[in-house]
Backbone bond lengths (Angstrom), bond angles and torsions (degrees), N, CA, C in turn:
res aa  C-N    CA-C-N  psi(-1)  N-CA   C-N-CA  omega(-1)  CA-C   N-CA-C  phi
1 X - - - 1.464 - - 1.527 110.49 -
2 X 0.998 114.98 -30.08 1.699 131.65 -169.12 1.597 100.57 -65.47
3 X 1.587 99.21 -65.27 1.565 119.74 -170.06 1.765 104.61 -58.86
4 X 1.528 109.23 -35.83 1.557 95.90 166.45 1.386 122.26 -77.85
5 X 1.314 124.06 -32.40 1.653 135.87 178.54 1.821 84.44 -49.53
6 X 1.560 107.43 -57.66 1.906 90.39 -162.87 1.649 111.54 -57.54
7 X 1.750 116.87 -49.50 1.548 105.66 -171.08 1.427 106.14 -55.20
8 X 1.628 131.19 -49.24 1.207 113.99 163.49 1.730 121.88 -11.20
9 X 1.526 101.10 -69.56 1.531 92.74 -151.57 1.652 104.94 -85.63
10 X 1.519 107.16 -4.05 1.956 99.61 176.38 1.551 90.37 -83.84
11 X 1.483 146.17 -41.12 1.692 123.70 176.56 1.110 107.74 -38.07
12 X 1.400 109.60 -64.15 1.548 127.62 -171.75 1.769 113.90 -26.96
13 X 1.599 107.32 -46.82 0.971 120.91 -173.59 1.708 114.84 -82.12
14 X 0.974 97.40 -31.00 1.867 102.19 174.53 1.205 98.86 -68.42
15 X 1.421 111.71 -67.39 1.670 108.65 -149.70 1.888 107.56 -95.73
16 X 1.648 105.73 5.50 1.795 94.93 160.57 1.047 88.93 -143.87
17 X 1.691 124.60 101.76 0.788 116.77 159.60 1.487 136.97 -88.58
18 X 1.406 118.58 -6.02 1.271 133.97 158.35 1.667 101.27 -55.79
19 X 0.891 128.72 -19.34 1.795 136.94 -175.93 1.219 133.58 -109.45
20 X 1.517 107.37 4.51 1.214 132.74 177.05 2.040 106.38 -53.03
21 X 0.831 123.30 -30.48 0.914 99.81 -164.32 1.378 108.99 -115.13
22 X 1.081 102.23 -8.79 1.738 116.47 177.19 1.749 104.39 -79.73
23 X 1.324 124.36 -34.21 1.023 148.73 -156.69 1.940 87.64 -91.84
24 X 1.242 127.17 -58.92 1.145 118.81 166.85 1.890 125.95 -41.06
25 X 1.124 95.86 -63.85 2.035 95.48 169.60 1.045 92.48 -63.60
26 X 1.263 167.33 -30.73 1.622 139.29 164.51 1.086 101.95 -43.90
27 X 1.049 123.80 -96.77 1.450 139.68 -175.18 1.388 96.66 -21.04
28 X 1.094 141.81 -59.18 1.873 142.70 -157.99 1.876 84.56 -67.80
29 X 1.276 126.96 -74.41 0.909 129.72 -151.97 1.620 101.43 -61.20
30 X 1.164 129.91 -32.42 1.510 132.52 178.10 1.777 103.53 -64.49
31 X 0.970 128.30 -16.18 1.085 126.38 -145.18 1.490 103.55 -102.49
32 X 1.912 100.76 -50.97 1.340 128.41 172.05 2.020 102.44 -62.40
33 X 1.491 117.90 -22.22 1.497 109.40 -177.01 1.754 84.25 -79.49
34 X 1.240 110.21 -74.66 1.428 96.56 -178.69 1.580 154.99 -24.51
35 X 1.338 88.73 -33.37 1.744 109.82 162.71 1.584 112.46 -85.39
36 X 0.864 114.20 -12.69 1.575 131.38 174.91 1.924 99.87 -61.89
37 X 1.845 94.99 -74.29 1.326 111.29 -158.11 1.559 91.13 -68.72
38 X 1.558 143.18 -27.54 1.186 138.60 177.27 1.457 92.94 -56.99
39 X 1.359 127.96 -90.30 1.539 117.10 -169.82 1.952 115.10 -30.58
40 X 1.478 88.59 -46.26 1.573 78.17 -169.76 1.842 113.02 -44.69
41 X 1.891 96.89 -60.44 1.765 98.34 165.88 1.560 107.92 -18.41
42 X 1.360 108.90 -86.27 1.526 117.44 -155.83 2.072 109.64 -44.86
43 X 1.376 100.42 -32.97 1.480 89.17 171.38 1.628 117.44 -81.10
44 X 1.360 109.05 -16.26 1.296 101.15 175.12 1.220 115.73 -69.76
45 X 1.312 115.38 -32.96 1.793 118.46 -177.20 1.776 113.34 -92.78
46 X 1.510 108.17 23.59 1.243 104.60 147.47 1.668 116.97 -105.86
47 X 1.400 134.34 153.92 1.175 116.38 -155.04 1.805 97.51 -89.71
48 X 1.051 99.29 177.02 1.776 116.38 -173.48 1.401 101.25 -80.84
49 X 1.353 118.68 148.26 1.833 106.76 -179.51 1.849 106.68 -79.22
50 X 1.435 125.08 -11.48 1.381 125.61 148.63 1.499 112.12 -51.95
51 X 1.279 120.49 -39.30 1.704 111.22 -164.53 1.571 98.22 -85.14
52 X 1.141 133.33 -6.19 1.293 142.70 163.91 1.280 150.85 -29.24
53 X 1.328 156.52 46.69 1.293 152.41 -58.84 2.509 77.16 -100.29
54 X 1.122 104.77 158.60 1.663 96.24 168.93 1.562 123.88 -82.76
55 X 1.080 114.64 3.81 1.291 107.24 156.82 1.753 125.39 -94.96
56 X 1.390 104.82 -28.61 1.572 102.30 157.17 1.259 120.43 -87.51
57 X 1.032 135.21 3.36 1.494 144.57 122.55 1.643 130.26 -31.76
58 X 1.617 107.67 -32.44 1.212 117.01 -165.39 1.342 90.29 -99.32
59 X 1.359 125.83 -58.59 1.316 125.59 -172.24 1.539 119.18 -77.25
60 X 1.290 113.17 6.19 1.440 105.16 167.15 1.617 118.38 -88.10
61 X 1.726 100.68 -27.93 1.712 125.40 165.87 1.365 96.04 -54.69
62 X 1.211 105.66 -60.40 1.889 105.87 -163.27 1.499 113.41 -62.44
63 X 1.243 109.88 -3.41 1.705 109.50 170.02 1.183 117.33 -110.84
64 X 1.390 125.08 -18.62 1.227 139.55 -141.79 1.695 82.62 -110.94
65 X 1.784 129.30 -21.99 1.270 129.91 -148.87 2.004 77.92 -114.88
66 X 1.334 118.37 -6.47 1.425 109.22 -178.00 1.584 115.83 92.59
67 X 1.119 116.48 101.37 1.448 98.12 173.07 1.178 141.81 -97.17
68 X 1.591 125.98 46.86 1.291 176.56 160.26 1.402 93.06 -83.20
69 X 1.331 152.28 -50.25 1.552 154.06 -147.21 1.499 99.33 -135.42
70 X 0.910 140.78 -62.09 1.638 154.01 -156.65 1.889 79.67 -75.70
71 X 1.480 139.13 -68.47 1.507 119.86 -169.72 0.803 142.51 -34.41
72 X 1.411 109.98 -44.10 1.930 138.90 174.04 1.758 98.65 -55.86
73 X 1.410 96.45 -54.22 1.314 73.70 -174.68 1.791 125.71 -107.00
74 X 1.156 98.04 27.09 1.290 98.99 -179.67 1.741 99.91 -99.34
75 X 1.454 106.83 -9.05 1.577 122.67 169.80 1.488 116.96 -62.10
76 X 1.498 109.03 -36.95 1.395 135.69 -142.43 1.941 87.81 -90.74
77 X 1.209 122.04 -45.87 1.203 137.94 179.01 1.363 125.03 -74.90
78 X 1.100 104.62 -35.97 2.080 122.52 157.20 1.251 106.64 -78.13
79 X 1.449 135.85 -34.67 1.796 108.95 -173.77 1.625 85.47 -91.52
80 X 1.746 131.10 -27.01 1.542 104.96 -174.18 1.226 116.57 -66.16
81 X 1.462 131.22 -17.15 1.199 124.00 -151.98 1.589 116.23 -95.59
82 X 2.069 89.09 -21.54 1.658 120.85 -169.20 2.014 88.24 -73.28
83 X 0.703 100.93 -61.58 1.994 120.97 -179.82 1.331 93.35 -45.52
84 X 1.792 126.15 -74.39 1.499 108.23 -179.17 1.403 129.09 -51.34
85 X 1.360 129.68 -39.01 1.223 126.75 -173.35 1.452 97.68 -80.66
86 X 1.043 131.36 -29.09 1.348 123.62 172.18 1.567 123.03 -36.36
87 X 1.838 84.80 -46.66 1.950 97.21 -168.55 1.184 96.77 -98.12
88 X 1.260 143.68 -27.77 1.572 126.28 158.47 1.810 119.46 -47.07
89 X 1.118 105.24 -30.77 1.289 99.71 174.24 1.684 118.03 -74.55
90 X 1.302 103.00 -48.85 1.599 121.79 -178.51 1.701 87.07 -53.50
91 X 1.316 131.63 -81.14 0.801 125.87 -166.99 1.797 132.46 -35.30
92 X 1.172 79.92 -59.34 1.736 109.68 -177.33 2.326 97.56 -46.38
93 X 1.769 92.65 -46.29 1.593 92.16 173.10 1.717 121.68 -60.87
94 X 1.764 96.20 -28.22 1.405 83.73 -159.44 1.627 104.87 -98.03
95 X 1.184 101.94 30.51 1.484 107.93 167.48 1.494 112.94 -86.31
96 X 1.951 103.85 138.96 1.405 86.35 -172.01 1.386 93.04 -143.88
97 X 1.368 117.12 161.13 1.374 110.38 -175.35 2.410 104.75 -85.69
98 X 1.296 98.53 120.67 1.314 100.89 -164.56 1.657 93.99 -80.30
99 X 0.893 130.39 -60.50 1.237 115.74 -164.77 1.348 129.10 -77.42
100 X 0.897 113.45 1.26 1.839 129.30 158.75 1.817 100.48 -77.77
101 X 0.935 117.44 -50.50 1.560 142.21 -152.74 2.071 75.60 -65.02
102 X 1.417 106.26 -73.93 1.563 111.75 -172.46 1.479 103.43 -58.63
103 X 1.315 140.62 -52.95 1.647 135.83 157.17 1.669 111.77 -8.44
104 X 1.192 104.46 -56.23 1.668 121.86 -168.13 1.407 117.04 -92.96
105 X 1.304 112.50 -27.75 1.760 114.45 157.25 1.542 107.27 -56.81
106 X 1.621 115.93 -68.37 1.078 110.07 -179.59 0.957 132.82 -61.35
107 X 1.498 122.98 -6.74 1.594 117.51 163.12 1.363 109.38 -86.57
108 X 1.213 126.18 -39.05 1.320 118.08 164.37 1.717 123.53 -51.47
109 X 0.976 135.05 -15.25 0.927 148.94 -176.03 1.468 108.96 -72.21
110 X 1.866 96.93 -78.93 1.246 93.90 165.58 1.420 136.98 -59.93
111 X 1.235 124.97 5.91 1.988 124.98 168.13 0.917 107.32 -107.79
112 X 1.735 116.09 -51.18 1.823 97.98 -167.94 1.526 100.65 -106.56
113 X 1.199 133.42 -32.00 1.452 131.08 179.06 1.340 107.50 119.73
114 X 1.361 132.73 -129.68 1.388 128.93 -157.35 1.563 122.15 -94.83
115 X 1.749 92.13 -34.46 1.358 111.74 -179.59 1.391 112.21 -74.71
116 X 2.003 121.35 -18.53 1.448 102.81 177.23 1.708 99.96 -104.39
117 X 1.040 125.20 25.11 1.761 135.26 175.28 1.414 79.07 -82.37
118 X 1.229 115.92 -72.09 1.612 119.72 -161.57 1.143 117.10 -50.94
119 X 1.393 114.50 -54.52 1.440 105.85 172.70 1.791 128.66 -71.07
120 X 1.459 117.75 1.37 1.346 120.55 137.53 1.702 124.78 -50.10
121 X 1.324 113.37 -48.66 0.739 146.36 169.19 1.954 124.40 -22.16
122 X 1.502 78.69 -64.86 1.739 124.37 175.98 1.555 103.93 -57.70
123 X 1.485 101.97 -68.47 1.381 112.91 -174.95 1.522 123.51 -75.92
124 X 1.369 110.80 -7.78 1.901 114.71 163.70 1.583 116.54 -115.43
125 X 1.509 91.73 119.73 1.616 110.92 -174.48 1.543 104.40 -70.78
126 X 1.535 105.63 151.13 1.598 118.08 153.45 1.994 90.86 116.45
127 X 0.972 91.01 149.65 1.840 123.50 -162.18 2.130 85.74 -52.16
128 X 1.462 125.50 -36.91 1.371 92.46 -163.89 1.765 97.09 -86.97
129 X 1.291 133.82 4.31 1.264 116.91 -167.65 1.945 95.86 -113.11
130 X 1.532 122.90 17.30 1.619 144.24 164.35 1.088 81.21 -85.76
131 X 1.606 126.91 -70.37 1.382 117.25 -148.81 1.328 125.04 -52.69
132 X 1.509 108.51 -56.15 1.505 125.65 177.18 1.510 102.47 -71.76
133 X 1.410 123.97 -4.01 1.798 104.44 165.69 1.652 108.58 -81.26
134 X 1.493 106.84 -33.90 1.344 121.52 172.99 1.505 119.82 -38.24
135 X 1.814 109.88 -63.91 1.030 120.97 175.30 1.858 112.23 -60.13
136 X 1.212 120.19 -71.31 1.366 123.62 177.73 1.643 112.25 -30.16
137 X 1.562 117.79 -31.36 1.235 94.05 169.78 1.485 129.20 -115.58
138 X 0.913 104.84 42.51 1.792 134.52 167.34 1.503 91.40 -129.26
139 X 1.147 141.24 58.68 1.886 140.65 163.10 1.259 100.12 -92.30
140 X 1.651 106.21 -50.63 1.656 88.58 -162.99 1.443 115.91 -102.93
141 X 1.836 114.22 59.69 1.384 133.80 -169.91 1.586 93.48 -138.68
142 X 1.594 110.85 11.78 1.964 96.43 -165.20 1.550 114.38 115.29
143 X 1.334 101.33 150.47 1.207 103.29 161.05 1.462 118.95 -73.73
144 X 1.610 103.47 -36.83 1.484 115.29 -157.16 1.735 106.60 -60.16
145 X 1.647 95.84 -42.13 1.610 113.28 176.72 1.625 95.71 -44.61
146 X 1.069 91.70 -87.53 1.804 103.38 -174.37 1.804 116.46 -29.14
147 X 1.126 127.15 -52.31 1.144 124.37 149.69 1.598 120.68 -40.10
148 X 1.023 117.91 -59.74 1.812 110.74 168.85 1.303 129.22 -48.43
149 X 1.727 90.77 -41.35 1.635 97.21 -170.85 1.899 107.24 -75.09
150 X 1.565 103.77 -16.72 1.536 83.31 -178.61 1.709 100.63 -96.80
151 X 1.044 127.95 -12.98 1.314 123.86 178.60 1.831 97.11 -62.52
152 X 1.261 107.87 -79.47 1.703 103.01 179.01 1.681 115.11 -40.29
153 X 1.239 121.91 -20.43 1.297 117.91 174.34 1.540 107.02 -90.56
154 X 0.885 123.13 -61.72 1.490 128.79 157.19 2.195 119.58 -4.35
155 X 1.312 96.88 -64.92 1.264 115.64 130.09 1.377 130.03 4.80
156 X 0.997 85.26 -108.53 2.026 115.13 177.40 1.671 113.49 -44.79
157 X 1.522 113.58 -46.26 1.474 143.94 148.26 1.764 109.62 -30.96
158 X 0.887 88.58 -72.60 1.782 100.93 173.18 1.110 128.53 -66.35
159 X 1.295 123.61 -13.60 1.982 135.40 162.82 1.311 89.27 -104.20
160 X 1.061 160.75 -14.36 1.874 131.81 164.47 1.291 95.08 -85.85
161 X 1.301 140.94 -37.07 1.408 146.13 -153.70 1.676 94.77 -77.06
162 X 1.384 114.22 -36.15 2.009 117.49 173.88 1.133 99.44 -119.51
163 X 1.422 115.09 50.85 1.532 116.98 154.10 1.476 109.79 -92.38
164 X 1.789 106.88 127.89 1.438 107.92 176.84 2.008 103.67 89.38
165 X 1.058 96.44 -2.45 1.867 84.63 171.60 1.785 102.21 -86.93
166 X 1.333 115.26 -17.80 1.621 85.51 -172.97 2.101 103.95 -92.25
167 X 1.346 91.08 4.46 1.261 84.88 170.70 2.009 114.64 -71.99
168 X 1.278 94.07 -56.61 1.280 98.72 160.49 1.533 140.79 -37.79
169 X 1.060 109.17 -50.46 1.548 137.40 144.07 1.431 104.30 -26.72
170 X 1.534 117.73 -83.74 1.453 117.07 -160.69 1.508 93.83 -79.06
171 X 1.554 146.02 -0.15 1.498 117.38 148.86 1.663 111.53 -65.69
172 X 1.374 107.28 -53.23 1.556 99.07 167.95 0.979 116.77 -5.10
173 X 1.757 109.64 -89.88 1.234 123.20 -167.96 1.626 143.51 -54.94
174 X 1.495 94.30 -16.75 1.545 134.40 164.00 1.102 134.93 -71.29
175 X 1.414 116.97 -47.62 1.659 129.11 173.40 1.610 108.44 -61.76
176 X 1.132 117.27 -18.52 1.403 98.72 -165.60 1.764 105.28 -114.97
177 X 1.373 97.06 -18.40 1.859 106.14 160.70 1.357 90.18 -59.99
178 X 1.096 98.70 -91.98 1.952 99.21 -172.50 1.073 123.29 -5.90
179 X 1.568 133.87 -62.34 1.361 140.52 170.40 1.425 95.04 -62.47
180 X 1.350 155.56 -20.31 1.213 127.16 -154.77 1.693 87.57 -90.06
181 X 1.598 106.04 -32.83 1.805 118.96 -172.08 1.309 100.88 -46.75
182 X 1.294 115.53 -51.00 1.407 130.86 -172.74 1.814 121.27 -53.15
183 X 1.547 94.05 -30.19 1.860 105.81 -162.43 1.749 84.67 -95.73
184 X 1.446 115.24 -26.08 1.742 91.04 -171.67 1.912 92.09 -90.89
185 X 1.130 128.13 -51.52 1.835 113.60 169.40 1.421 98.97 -19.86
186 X 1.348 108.70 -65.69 1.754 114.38 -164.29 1.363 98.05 -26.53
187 X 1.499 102.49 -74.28 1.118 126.12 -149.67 1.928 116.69 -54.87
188 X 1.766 101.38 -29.43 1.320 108.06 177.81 1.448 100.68 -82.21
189 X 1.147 132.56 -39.88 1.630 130.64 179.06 1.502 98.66 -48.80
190 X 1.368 125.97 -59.92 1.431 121.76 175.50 1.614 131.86 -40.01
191 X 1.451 105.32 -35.62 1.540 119.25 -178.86 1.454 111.06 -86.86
192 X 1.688 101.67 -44.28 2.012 100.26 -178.51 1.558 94.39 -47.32
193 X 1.839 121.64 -69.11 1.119 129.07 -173.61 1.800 126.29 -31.12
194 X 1.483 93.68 -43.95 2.024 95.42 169.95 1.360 113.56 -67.64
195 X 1.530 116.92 -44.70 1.313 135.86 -178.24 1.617 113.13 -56.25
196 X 1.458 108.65 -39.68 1.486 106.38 163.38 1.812 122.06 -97.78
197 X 1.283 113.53 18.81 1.312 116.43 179.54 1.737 93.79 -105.19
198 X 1.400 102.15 -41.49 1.764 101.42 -177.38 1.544 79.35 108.31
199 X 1.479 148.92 -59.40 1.614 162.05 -92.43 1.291 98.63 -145.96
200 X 1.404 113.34 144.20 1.518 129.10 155.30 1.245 128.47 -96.94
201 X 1.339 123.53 84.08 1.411 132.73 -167.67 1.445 109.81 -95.87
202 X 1.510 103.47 140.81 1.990 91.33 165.31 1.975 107.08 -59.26
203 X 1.006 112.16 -39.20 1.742 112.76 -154.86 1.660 92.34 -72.20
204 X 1.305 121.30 -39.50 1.342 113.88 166.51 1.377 129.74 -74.77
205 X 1.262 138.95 19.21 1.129 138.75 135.06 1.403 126.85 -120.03
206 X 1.112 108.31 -1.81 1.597 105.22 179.39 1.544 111.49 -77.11
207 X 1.478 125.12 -7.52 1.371 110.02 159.10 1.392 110.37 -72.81
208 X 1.120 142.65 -82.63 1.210 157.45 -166.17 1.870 97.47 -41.10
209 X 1.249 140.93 -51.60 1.455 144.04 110.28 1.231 96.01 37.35
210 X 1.872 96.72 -97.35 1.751 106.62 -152.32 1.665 109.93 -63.10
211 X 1.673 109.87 -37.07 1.415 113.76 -177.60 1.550 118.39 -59.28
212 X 1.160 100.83 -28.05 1.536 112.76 168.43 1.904 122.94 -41.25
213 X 1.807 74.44 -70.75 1.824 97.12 -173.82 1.579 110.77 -68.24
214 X 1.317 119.08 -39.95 1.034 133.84 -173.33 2.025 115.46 -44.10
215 X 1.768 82.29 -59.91 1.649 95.47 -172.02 1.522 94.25 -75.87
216 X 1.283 149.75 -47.86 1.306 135.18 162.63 1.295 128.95 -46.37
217 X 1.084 139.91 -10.54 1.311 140.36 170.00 1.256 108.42 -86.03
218 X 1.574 116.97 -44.76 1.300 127.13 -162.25 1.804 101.98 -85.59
219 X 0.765 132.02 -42.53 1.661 133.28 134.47 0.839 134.26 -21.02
220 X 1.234 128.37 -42.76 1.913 153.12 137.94 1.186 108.24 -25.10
221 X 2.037 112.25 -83.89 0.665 123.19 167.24 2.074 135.54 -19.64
222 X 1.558 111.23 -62.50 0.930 128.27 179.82 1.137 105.73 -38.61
223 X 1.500 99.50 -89.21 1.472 128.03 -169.17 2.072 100.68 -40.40
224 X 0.936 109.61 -60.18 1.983 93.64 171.67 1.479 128.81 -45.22
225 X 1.669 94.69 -35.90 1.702 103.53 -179.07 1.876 95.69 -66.81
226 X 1.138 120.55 -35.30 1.626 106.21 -161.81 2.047 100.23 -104.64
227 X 1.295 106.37 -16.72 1.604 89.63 155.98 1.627 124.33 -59.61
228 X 1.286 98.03 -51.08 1.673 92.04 -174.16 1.525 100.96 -74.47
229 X 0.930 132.74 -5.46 1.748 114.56 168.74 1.567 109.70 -71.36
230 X 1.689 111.71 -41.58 1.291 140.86 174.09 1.837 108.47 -37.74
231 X 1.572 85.95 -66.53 1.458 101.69 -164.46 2.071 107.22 -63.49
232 X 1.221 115.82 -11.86 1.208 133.78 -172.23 1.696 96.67 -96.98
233 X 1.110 135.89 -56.06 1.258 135.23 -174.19 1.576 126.51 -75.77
234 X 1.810 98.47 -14.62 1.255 102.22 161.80 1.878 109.69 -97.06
235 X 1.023 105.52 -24.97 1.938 103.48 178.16 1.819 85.69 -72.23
236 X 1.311 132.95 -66.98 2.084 123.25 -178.44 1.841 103.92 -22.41
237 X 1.194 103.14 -47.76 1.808 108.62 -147.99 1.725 77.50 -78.16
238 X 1.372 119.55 -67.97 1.763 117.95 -152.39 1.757 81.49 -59.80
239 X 1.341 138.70 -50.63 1.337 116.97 -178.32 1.515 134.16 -48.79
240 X 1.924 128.34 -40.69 1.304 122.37 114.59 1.298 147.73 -24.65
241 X 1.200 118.04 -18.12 1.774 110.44 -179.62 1.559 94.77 -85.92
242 X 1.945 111.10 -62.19 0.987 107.81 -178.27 1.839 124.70 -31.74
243 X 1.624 108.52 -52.83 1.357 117.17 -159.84 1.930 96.35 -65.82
244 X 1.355 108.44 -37.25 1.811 106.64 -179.70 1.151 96.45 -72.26
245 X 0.931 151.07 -65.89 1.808 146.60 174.72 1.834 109.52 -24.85
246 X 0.744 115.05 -59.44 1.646 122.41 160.28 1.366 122.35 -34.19
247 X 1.583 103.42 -75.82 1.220 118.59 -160.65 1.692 95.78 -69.58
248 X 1.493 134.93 -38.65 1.145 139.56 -178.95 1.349 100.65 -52.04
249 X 1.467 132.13 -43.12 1.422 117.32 -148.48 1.776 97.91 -98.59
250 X 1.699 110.91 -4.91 1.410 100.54 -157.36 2.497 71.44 -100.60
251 X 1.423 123.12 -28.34 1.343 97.46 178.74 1.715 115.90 -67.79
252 X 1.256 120.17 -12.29 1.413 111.05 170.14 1.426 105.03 -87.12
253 X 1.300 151.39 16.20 0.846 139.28 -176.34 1.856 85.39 -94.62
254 X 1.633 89.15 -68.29 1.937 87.49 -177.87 1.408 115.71 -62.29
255 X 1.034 103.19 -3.12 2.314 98.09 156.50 1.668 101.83 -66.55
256 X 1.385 117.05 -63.65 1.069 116.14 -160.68 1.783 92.87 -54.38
257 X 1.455 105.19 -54.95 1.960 90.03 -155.68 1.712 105.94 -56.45
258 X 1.307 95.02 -10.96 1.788 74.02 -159.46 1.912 95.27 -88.86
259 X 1.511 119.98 -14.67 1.593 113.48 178.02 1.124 104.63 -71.58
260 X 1.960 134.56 -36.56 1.153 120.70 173.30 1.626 122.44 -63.79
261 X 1.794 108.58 -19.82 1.451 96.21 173.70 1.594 116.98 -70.90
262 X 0.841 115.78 -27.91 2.178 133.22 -171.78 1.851 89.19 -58.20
């Protein structure tokens, strides 16, 4: 295109020569549209950050948000999530079906007596079938014993069962400080930058700008993804306490029937 823009402007120059020079800034200015529409090409054939697959989407934010600010808390979201699935699992195991569990005490009860309650006991996992091994073997100290001993065990049940939630908790509470750390840096990168321009430019603050919004959103972000795991692991646990609270008060009931049978 170039090499024709020039024969253009050497005719130009032979055969008007009164126009020689007018005929030259054509040519300059054709040249400058052309280098124009060349850049334009070359940005067209990079893709749009919409045409973008979403994970290089994520990591272009995550650099673009600094990764000095964006690490901390992209930490904060990997150990909450490592901690939640942790206790969904724990949990999810230590679910047990209680009233089958009491079905089978009390039949054990009535054939072999105390020692094969217990060893039901033995053989069904999860915090309410500890409890009632607890109690069964403090039976022949009282009911009253046995009632204490599963309440204080009961207890003990209920701090492993919210073991690791206040970790979770204090990412909560963290991810979104963090991003806020991030929006006031922003915010000073933005001011040193005017302060050394003398000038208020968009291009001079829109870095300090994006680092701002960036780490606050993504802080946002976090902290919601690990509440609702939160808010789920504390409704699991109060759904366990309730069901051991139950099942505890219905195995002292069959303590009592089975001392009046003896």
């Amino acid at each position: 295109m170039k090499k024709i823009l020039a024969m253009v402007a050497v005719v130009g120059m032979l055969f008007v020569a009164p126009a020689a020079f007018a005929q030259n800034d054509s040519a300059k200015t054709d040249s400058a549209a052309t280098t124009q529409v060349d850049a334009a090409a070359d940005q067209a054939a990079v893709p749009a950050e919409g045409d973008m697959p979403v994970h290089q989407q994520i990591k272009t934010k995550f650099i673009e948000g600094g990764p000095l600010y964006m690490a901390p808390i992209l930490l904060c979201l990997i150990f909450g999530l490592a901690i939640a699935i942790e206790r969904i699992i724990y949990l999810n195991m230590a679910t047990t079906n209680t009233k089958k569990l009491l079905l089978n005490i009390e039949d054990a009860l009535n054939k072999g007596g105390i020692e094969a309650a217990k060893e039901v006991c033995r053989n069904t996992r999860g915090p309410v079938a500890s409890i009632f091994y607890q109690g069964l073997d403090r039976s022949s100290e009282g009911v009253d014993v046995v009632e204490k001993s599963v309440v204080s065990y009961g207890g003990v049940q209920m701090s492993q069962m919210e073991s690791g939630l206040t970790w979770i908790a204090l990412f909560i509470a963290i991810a979104p400080m963090l991003g806020f750390l991030g929006t006031v840096v922003g915010m000073i990168i933005a001011f040193d930058n005017i302060e050394k321009a003398g000038d208020i430019a968009p291009t001079l603050v829109a870095g300090g700008i994006k680092i701002a919004l960036i780490t606050t959103v993504t802080g946002l972000i976090v902290a919601m993804i690990l509440q609702v795991f939160y808010n789920y692991l504390v409704s699991k646990i109060d759904t366990l306490v309730m069901e051991m609270e139950d099942a505890s008060i219905s195995l002292i009931d069959i303590l009592v029937k089975y001392n009046l049978k003896k």
